[in-house]
N, C-alpha and C positions, 0 to 999 in steps of 0.2 A: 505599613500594611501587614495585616496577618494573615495567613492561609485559612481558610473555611474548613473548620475541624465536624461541625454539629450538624450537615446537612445531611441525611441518609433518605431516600434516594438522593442522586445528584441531579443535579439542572444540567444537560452536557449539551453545550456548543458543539455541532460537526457541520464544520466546514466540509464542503464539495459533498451534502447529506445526500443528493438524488445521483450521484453516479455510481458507476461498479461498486466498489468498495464500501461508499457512502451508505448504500441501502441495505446492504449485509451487517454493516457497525451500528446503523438507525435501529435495524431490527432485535440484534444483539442487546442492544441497551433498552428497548422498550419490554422485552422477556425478560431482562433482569430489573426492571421496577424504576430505571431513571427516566427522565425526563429530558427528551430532546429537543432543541433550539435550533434554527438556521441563523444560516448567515444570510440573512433576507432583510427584504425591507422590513417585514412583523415578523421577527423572529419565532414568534408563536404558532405564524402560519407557515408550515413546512412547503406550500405550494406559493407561497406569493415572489415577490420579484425577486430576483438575486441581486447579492451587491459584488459587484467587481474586487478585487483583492487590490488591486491598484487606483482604485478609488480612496484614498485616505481620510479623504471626512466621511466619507459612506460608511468605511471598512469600522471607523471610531464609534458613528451614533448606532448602527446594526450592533455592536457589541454592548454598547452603552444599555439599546435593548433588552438584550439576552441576558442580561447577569447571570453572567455563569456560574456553576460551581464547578466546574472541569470543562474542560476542550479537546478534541482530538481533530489537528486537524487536516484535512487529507487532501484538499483544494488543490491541483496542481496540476501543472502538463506531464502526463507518464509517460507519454508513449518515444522512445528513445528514436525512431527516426521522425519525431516531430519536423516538420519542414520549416519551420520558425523559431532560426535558434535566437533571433532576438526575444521574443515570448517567451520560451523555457525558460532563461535569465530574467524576465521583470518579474513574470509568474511565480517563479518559486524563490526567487529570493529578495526581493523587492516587497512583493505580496504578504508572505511570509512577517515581513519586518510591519509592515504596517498593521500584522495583526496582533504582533505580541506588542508594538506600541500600544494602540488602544488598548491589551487587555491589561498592560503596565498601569491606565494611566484609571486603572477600574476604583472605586472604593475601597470596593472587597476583594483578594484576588482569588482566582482559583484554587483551590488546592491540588491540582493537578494540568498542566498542559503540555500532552500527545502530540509530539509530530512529527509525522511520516517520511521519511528521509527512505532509504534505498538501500538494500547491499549492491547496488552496481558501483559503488565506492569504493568497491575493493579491487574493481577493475579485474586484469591478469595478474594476480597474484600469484607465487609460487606455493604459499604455503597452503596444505590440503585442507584442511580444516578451518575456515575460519572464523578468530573468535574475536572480540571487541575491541581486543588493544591491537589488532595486526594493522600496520601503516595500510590509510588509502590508497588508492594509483588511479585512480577514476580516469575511461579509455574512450568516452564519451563526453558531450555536452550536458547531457543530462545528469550524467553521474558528477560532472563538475558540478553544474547546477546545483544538485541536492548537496555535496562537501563543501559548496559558498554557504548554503541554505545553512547547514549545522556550523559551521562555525561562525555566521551571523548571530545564529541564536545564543550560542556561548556568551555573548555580549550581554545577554535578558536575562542570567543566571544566579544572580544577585538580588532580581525583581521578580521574579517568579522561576516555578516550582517547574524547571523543562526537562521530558524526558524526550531523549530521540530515538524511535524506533525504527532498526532498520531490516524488513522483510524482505526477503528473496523472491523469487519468483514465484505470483502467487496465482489461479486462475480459478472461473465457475461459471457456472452459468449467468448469464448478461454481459460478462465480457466482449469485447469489441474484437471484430474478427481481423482487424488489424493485429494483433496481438496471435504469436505462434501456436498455442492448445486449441485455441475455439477457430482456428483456420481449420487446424488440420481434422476438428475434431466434426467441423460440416459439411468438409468434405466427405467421411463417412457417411456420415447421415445423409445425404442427399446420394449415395451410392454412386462417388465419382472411383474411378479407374486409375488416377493419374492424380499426384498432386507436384505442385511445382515449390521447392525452399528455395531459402538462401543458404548459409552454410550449417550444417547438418552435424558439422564433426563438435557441437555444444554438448556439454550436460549442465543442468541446471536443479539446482534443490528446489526442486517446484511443490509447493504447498496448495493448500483450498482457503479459499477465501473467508470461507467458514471459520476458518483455523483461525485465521488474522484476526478477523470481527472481532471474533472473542479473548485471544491475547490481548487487542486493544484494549475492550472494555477492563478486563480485570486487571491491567497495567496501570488503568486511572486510580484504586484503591492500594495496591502494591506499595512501597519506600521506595520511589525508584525516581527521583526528582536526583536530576544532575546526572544522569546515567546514561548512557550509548545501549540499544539493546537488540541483540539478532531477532528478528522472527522465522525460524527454520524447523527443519527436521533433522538435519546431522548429515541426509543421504541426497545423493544426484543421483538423476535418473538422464540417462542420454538421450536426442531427439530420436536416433532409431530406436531406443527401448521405449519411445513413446510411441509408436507406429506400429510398433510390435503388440502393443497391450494393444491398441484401436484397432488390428486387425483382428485378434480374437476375439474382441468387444464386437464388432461389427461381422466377423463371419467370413470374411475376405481379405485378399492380400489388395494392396496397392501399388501403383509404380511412380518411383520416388524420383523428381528430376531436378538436379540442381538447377536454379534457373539466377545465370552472371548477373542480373541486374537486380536481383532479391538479397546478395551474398551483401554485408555491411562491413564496411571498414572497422578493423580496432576491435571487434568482435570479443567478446570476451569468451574463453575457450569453455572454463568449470567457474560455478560456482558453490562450494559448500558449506556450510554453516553451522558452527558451534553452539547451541541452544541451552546452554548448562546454567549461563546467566538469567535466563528467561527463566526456566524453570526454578531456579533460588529466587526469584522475585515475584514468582506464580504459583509455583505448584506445580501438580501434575497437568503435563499438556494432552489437550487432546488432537494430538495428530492423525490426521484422515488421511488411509492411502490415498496412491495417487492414481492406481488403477480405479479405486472406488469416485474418487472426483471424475474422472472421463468419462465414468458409467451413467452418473447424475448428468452429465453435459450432453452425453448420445440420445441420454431417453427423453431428454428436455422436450414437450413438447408434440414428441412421439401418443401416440393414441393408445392405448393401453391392449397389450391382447386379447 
């Protein structure tokens, strides 16, 4: 098989199209002129049935479908206190294998397949800056999960063209209030007084979703098959520097209360991220403050002055 050199726009498969992330990369890629596909029963129909990832004849003829010309794909359990760590495991790594089988077993293959793996890979790391080659330590299930997830794929490196991308903390509007920015961030908005964390003493290189979308999409035309790749900004911002920024966003202080049964084991302290590869594989990034992402999440909705 050969990689698909002639196809401009591309045909892009994205798995997990209608969640968080899914509908920020859908949109990304329909503004730059490709053509997107589900992982659905009619691939063509962006609203029709989904196919399970752990479905294997399903996961085979839905791609059979879509002939792709690229993939990116995002399908997966995120959220790290998932209460189902038998599901994190078939999900993302099991799931995962049954789709780069089918897209192995294509005619034509992609010339490019995106997929989503995590910096919670790097776990507690000592070292400050992290960049591609720093040993994983993954302090989670899920950051296991995703380091089975990329070294399964390792195995599909020979049959297709895989780049693994691994983003840091990323958040925006539609995010799940399970998730720490869009709690804390409606809490504001709703002008509570009081909000209740778990452990507080994090910082995290927290990006915009925006940001992501679009790393994605132009990663699929980039040389970057066979590569590990950050998606960051370089800088952490701490949970109180984020409370700090929603108080001025918002006009008011709030009172901050640890609450023991929110604090998560294993916790990972800092996460920050070396971006120099992204951008030698990209170009100039466009990184969105992160005061400015809070600001787009506070007025979300909001009725206009």
């Amino acid at each position: 098989m050969t990689p698909r050199t002639d196809l401009q726009p591309f045909r892009v498969l994205v798995t997990g199209h209608a969640g968080f992330t899914g509908r920020y990369v859908t949109a990304a890629l329909t503004q730059t002129g490709h053509e997107v596909v589900a992982l659905t029963e009619a691939p063509d129909q962006l609203s029709s049935s989904p196919v399970d990832l752990l479905d294997r004849a399903g996961v085979e003829n839905a791609v059979a479908l879509a002939r792709p010309d690229a993939v990116i794909h995002l399908a997966a359990i995120a959220f790290v206190a998932h209460g189902d760590v038998d599901a994190i495991y078939r999900t993302n790594v099991v799931g995962t294998r049954h789709l780069l089988e089918a897209l192995a077993y294509l005619p034509e293959r992609p010339r490019s397949v995106l997929l989503a793996s995590s910096a919670n890979v790097y776990g507690n790391n000592p070292v400050e800056l992290l960049d591609e080659s720093v040993e994983p330590a993954p302090a989670n299930d899920y950051a296991v999960s995703k380091l089975a997830m990329e070294y399964m794929a390792k195995l599909w490196t020979n049959r297709l063209p895989i780049v693994l991308a691994r983003p840091f903390n990323y958040t925006g509007v539609g995010q799940s209030e399970n998730f720490l920015l869009p709690k804390i961030v409606d809490h504001f908005r709703r002008g509570e007084r009081l909000i209740e964390l778990g452990n507080i003493d994090v910082a995290r290189d927290f990006q915009d979703v925006r940001f992501v979308a679009d790393a994605y999409v132009r990663l699929l035309s980039a040389n970057a098959a066979g590569r590990t790749v950050n998606l960051c900004s370089g800088v952490s911002v701490s949970l109180l520097e984020v409370i700090a920024m929603m108080q001025e966003l918002a006009g008011y202080e709030i009172e901050v209360k640890v609450n023991p049964a929110f604090v998560r084991g294993n916790e990972v302290a800092r996460l920050t991220g070396d971006n120099r590869l992204l951008r030698e594989l990209i170009g100039s990034l466009g990184i969105i403050p992160l005061r400015s992402t809070l600001e787009w999440m506070l007025n979300d909705g909001r009725a206009p002055a």
